[in-house]
C-alpha positions in Angstrom: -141.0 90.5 347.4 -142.2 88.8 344.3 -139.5 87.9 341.6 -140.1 89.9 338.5 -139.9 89.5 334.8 -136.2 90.8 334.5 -134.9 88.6 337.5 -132.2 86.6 336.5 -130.0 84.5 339.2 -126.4 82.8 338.9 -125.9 80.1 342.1 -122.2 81.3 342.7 -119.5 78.7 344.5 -117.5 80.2 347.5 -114.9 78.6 348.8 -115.2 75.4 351.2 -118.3 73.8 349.1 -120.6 76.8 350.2 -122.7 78.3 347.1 -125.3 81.4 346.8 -128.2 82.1 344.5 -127.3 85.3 343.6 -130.3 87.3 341.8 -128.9 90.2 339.3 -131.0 92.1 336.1 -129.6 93.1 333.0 -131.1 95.9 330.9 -130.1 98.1 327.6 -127.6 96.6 324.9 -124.1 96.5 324.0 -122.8 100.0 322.9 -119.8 100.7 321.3 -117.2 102.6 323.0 -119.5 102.6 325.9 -118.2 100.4 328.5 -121.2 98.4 330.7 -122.5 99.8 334.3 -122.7 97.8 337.5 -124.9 98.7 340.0 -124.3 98.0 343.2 -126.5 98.7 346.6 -125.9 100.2 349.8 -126.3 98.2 353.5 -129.8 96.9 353.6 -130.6 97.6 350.1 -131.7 95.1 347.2 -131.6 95.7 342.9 -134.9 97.7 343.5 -132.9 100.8 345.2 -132.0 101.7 341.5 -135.7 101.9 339.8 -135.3 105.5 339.8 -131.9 105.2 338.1 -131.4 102.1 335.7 -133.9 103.2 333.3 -132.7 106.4 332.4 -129.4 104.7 331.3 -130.6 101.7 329.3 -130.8 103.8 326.3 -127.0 104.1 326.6 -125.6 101.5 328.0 -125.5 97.8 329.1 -127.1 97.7 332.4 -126.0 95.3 335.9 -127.5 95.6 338.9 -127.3 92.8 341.7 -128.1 92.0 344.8 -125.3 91.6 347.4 -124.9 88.1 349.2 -127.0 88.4 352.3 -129.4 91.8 350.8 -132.1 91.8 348.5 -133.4 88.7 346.8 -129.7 86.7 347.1 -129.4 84.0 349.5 -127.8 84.7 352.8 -125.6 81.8 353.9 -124.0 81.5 357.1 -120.8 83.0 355.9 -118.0 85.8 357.0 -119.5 88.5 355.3 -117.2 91.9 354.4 -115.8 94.0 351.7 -113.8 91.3 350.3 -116.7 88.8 349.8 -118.5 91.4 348.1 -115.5 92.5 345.7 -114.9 88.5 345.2 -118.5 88.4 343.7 -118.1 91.4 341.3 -114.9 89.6 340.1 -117.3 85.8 340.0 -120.2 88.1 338.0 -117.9 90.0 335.7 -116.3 86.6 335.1 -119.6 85.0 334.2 -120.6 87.9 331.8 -117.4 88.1 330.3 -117.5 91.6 331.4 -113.4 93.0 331.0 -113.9 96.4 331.7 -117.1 97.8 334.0 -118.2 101.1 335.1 -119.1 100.7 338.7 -121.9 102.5 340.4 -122.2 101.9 344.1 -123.9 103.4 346.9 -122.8 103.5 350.4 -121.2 99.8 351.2 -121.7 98.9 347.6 -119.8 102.0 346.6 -117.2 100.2 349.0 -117.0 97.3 347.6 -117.0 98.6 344.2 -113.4 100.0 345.6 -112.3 97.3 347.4 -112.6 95.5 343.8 -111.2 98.2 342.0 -107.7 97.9 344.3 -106.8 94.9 343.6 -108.3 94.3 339.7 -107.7 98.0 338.6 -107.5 96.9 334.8 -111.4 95.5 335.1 -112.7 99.0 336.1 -113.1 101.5 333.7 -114.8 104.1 335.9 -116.3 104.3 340.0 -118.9 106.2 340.9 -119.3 106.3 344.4 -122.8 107.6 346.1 -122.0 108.4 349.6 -119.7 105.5 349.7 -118.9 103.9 353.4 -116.0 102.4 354.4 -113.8 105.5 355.3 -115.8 106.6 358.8 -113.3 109.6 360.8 -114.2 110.3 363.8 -118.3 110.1 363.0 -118.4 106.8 364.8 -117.6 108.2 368.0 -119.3 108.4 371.1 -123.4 106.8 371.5 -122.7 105.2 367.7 -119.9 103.3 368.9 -122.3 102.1 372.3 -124.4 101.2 369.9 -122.7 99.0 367.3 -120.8 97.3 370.4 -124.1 96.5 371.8 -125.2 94.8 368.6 -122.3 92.9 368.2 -123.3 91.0 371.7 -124.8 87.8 369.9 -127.9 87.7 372.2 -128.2 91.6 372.6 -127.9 91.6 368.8 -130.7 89.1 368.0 -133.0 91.4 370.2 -132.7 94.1 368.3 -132.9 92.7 365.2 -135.9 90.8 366.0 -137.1 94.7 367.1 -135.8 96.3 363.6 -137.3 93.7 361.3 -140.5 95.1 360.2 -141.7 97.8 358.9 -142.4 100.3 362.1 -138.2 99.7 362.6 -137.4 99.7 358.9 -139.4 103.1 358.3 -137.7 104.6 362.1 -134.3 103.4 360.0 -134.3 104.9 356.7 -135.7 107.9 357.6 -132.7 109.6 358.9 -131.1 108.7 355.5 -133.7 110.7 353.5 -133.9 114.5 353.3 -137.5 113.7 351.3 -139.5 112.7 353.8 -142.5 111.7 351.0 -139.8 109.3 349.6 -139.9 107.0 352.8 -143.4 106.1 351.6 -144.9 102.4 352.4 -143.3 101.0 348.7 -139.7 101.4 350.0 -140.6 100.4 353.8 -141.5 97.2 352.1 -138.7 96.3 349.7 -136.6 96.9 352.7 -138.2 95.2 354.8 -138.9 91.6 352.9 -135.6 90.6 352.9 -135.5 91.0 356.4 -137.1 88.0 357.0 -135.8 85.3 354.8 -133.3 82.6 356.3 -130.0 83.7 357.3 -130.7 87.5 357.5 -129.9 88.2 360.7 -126.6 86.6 360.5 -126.0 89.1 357.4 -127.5 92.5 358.7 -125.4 92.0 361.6 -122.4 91.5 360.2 -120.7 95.5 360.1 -121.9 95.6 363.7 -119.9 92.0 364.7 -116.7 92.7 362.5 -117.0 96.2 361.5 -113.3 96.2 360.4 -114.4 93.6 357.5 -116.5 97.0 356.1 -113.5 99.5 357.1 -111.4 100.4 354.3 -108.7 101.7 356.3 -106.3 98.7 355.9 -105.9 99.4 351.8 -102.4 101.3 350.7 -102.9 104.8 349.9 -103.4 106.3 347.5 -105.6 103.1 345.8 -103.8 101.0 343.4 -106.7 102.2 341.4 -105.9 105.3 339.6 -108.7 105.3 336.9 -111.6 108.1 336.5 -113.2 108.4 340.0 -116.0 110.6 340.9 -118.1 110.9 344.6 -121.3 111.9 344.3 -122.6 113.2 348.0 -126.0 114.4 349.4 -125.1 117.5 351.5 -127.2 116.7 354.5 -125.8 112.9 355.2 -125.5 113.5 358.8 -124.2 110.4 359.6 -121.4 110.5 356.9 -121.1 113.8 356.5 -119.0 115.0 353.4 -117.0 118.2 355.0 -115.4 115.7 357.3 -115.9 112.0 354.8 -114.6 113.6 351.3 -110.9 114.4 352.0 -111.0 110.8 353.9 -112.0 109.4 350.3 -109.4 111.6 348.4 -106.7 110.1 350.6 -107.3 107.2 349.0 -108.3 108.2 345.6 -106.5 111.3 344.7 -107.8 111.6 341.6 -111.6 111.8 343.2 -113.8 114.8 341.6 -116.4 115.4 344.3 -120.1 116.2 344.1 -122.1 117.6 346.5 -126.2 117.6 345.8 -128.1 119.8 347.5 -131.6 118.9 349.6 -130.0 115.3 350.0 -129.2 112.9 352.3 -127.5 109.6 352.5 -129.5 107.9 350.1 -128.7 110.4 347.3 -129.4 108.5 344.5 -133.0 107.8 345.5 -133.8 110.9 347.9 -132.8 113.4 344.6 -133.0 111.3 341.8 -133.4 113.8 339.2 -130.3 115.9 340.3 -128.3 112.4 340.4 -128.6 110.8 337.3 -128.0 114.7 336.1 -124.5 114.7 337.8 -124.5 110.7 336.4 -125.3 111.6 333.1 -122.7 114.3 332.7 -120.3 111.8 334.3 -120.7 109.6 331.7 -120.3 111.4 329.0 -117.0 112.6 330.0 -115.8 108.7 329.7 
């Protein structure tokens, strides 16, 4: 995947001398009264996951997107990955942009971090807006999902399948179960997700949930969320594998305050799969803020 003109990268320093290129955009200028968005992709995804989205804010706001450590165009070093990492580089980028109050919008395990972050540094978050977020599961990990994650957390096993998944044949046989709009699963997107997939230290990243899928789990955080800021989850109704009848209420638990969404013709991948009826819903959401 070629670096474009509106790639920027910060090399970030983790703890025990370990540092990450981290690749992020910026778009759109200071407004006042309007506080800056973050966005943040899902598992698997990269800055690009947002084309459909960014632009129609820029107008409006300040604009972040970045790539996770491990996804996208960001270096993937052999590290523990999970929740907290991620939430630790939110904190390291808003630091750098001398960002003091953010509107997050995450999808799936982005939208996860984005609350993991928002627990423990409520004051930096002005608003989360969660697209099928992950990290709250019920009982939808039951049976043959459950054989399967445990068979991918086998090292050797693991590698196999990875080696199997990383191209485009797997990537395509991947995402489309996440897409209601078939016609959006087109060659472009099999190819942004699957480039990443073979740079240095991927395998060790993309297998991470599988290996220590309680690092992705936000089950362990007090309810309700020390957060108690504007929060609003944005679901497509046909997510079969986080379906929101049984995922929403989990996700209210935790964040009372929670209005819910639920789009229509839309799968797991909302933002992307109905883009026009999300950045509606987003749109409306921010001008409520």
């Amino acid at each position: 995947m070629k670096a474009s003109a509106k790639d920027r990268y910060f090399q970030w320093e983790l703890d025990h001398g370990v540092t990450a290129k981290i690749r992020y955009t910026e778009q759109g200028t200071e407004h006042a009264g309007n506080p800056p968005i973050l966005f943040l992709h899902g598992y698997g995804g990269m800055i690009e996951h947002w084309d459909l989205n960014i632009p129609e804010f820029a107008a409006s706001h300040k604009i972040y997107a970045m790539d996770l450590i491990g996804f996208g165009q960001s270096e993937k070093p052999n590290v523990r990955y999970s929740l907290e990492l991620f939430a630790t580089q939110i904190d390291a980028f808003l630091e750098l942009k001398k960002i003091s109050r953010v509107i997050i919008v995450g999808h799936s395990m982005g939208a996860a971090s984005g609350i993991f972050y928002a627990h423990y540094k409520p004051g930096n978050v002005e608003a989360l807006i969660l697209a099928n977020p992950s990290g709250l599961f019920g009982d939808t990990m039951d049976g043959m999902n459950s054989v399967f994650f445990g068979l991918v957390a086998s090292p050797l096993i693991g590698e196999v399948l990875f080696n199997a998944f990383a191209n485009p044949v797997g990537v395509g046989q991947s995402l489309t179960p996440t897409y209601y709009n078939q016609s959006k699963v087109d060659s472009k997107l099999v190819t942004q997700f699957t480039q990443p997939l073979q740079d240095r230290g991927a395998s060790w990243s993309y297998l991470s949930p599988s290996r220590h899928p309680n690092d992705f789990k936000l089950n362990h955080l007090e309810k309700p969320s020390h957060f108690k800021g504007k929060t609003f989850l944005i679901w497509g109704a046909e997510d079969v594998a986080l379906p929101p009848h049984k995922i929403i209420p989990e996700f209210q638990e935790l964040l009372p305050e929670a209005a819910a969404f639920i789009i229509p013709k839309a799968s797991h991948c909302v933002h992307h799969d109905a883009h026009e009826a999300f950045n509606k819903r987003l749109r409306q959401i921010l001008d409520t803020l």
